[in-house]
C-alpha positions in Angstrom: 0.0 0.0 0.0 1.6 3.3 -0.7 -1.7 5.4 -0.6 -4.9 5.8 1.5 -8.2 5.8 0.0 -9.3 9.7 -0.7 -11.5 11.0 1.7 -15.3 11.0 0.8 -16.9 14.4 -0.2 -18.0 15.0 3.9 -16.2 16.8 6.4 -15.6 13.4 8.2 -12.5 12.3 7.2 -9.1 14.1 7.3 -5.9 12.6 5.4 -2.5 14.1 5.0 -2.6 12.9 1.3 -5.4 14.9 0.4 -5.6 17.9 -1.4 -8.1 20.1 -0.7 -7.9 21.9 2.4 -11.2 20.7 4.3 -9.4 17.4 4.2 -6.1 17.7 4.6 -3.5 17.6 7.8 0.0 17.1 8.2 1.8 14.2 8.0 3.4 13.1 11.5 6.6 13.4 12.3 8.2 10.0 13.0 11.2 8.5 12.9 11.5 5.3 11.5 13.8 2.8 13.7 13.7 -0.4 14.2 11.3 -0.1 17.1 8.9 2.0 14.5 5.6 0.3 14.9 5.8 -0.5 18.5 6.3 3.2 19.6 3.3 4.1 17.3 1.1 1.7 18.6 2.1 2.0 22.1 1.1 5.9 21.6 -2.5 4.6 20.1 -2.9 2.3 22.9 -2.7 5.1 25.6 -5.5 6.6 24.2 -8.9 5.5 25.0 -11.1 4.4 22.4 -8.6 3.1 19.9 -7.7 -0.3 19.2 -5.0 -1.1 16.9 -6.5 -4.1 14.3 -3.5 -4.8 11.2 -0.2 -3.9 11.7 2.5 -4.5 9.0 6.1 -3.4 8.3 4.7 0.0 7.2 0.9 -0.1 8.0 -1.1 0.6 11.2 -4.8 0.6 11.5 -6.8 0.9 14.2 -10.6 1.3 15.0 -11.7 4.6 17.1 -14.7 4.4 18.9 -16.4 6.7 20.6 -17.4 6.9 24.0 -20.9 7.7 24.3 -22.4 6.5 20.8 -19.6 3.6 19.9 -19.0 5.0 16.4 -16.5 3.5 15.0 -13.7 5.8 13.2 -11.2 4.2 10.8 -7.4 5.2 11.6 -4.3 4.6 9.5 -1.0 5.1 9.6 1.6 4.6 6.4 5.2 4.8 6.2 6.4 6.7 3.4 9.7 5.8 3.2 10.0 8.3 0.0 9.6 11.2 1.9 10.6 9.8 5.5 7.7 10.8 6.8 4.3 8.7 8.4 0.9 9.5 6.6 -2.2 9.1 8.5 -5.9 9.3 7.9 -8.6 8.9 10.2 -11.8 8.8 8.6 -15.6 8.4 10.3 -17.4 5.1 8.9 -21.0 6.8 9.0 -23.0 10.1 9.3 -21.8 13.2 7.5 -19.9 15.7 9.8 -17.8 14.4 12.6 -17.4 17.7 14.2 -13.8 18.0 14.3 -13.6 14.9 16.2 -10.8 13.0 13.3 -9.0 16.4 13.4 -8.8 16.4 16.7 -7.7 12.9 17.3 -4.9 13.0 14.4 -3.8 16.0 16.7 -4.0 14.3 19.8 -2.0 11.7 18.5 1.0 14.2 17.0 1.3 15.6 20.2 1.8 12.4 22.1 4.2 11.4 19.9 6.3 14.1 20.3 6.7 13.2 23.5 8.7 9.9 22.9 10.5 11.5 19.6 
């Protein structure tokens, strides 16, 4: 996998491949080692809600759910090894507007993991 799927036209879904600006947010900032995907999903496991589900070489995903409704949000992570940087897109399986709550998270998550950086 070297790309996400694009985000659907709804302002529930943020990537940091899209292109438009409704959708799209910053890669994070991690550095690959040989300890890459257990840092990340250490991080994702200190936050409530989130269950990490596939994890690869260069591929995380995890299910987000929330606390009072139990949606469940779609989070991934991607190594790009081009650009040494890891791509992310946390997207909301149902309804139309989120309210901020994949931006948020994506943000939640950067700042936790510049903690262990």
């Amino acid at each position: 996998m070297t790309s996400f799927k694009p985000c659907p036209d709804k302002p529930n879904c943020v990537s940091s491949q899209a292109e438009d600006a409704r959708h799209s947010i910053s890669p994070l900032a991690v550095k690959k080692s040989s300890d890459w995907p257990k840092s990340v999903i250490d991080v994702l496991s200190s936050v409530r809600g989130i269950t990490v589900t596939d994890v690869n070489d260069d591929y995380i995903h995890a299910e987000c759910r929330s606390l009072i409704f139990r949606f469940v949000d779609d989070l991934e992570l991607l190594w790009d090894s081009r650009k040494s940087i890891c791509q992310v897109r946390s997207a909301s399986r149902v309804g139309h507007s989120d309210l901020g709550v994949n931006r948020r998270r994506v943000e939640k998550i950067r700042k936790l993991l510049q903690k262990i950086q």
